[in-house]
Residue frames as qw, qx, qy, qz and C-alpha x, y, z in Angstrom:
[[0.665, 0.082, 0.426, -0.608, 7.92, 14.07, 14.05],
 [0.825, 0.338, 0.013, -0.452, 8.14, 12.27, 11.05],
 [0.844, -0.272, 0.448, 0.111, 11.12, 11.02, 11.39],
 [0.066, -0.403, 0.612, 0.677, 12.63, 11.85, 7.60],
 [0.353, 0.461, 0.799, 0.157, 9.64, 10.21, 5.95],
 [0.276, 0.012, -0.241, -0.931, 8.02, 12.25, 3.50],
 [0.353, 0.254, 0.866, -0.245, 3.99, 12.14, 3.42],
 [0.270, 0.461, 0.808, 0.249, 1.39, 11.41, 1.53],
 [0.236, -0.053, 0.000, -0.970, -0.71, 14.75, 0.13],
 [0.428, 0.273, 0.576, -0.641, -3.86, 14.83, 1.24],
 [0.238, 0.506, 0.804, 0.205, -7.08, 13.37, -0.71],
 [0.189, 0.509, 0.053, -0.838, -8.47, 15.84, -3.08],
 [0.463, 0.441, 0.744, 0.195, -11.51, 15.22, -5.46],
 [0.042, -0.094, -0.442, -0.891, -12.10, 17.67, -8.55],
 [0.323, -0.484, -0.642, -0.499, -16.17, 17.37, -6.92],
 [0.271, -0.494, 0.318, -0.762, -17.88, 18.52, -4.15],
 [0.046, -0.198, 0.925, -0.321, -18.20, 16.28, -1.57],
 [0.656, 0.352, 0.350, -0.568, -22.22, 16.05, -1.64],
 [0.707, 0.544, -0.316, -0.322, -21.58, 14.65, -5.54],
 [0.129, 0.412, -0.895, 0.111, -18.64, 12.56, -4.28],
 [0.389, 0.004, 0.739, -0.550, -20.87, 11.09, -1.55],
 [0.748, 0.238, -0.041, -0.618, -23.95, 10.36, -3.83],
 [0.693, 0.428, -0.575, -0.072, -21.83, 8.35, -6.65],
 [0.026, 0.319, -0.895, 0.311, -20.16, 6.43, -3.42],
 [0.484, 0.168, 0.689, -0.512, -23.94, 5.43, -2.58],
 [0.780, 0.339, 0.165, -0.499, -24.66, 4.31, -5.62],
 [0.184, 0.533, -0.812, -0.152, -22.05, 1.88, -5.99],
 [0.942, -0.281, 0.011, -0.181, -23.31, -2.04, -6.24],
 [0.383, -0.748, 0.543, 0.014, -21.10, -3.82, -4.55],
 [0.819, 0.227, 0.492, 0.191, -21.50, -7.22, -6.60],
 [0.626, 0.770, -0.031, 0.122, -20.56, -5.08, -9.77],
 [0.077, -0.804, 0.571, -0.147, -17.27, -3.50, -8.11],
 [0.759, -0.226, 0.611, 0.014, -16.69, -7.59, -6.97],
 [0.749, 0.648, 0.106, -0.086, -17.20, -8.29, -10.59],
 [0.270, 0.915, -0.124, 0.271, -14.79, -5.93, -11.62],
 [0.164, -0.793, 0.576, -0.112, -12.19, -6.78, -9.67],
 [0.803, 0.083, 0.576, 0.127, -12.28, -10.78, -10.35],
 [0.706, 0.673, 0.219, -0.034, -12.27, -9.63, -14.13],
 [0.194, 0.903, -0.379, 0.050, -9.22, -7.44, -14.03],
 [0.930, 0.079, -0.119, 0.338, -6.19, -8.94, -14.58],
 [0.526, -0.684, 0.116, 0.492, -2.88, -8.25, -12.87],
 [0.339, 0.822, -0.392, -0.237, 0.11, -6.52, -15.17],
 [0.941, 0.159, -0.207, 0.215, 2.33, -9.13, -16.58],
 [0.586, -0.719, 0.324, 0.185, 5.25, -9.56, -14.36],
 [0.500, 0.776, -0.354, 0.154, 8.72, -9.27, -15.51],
 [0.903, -0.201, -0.120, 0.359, 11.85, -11.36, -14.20],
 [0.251, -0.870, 0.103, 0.412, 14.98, -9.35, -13.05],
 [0.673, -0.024, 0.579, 0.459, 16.58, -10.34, -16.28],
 [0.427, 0.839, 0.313, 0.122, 14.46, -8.34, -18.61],
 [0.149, -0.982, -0.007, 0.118, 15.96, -4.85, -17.43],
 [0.562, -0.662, 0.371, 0.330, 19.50, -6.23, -17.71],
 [0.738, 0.444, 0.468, 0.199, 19.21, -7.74, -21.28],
 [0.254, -0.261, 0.314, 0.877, 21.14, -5.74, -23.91],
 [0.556, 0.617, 0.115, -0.545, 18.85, -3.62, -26.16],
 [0.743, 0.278, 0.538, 0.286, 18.99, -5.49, -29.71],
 [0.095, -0.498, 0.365, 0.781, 20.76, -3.01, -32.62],
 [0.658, 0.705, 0.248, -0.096, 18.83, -2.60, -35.61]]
């Protein structure tokens, strides 16, 4: 059925779903917008890095 793929494990929160639900309804959505303009990506790395010899001390 799956074809050799392996899936995903299922979503599982450490809260009961009634607590899960609240905190989801009291997200603003401008803040989360915020908050994702603000964050910055990871610094990207050329395929060179990885190949570089390590430097000897």
């Amino acid at each position: 059925m799956t074809n050799g793929e392996k899936r995903e494990k299922p979503l599982h929160l450490d809260m009961d779903p009634d607590e899960a639900l609240e905190r989801f309804m009291q997200t603003d959505p401008a803040e989360l917008k915020r908050r994702l303009d603000k964050k910055k990506p990871p610094p990207k790395r050329g395929p060179s890095v990885s190949k570089k010899p390590k430097p000897s001390d």
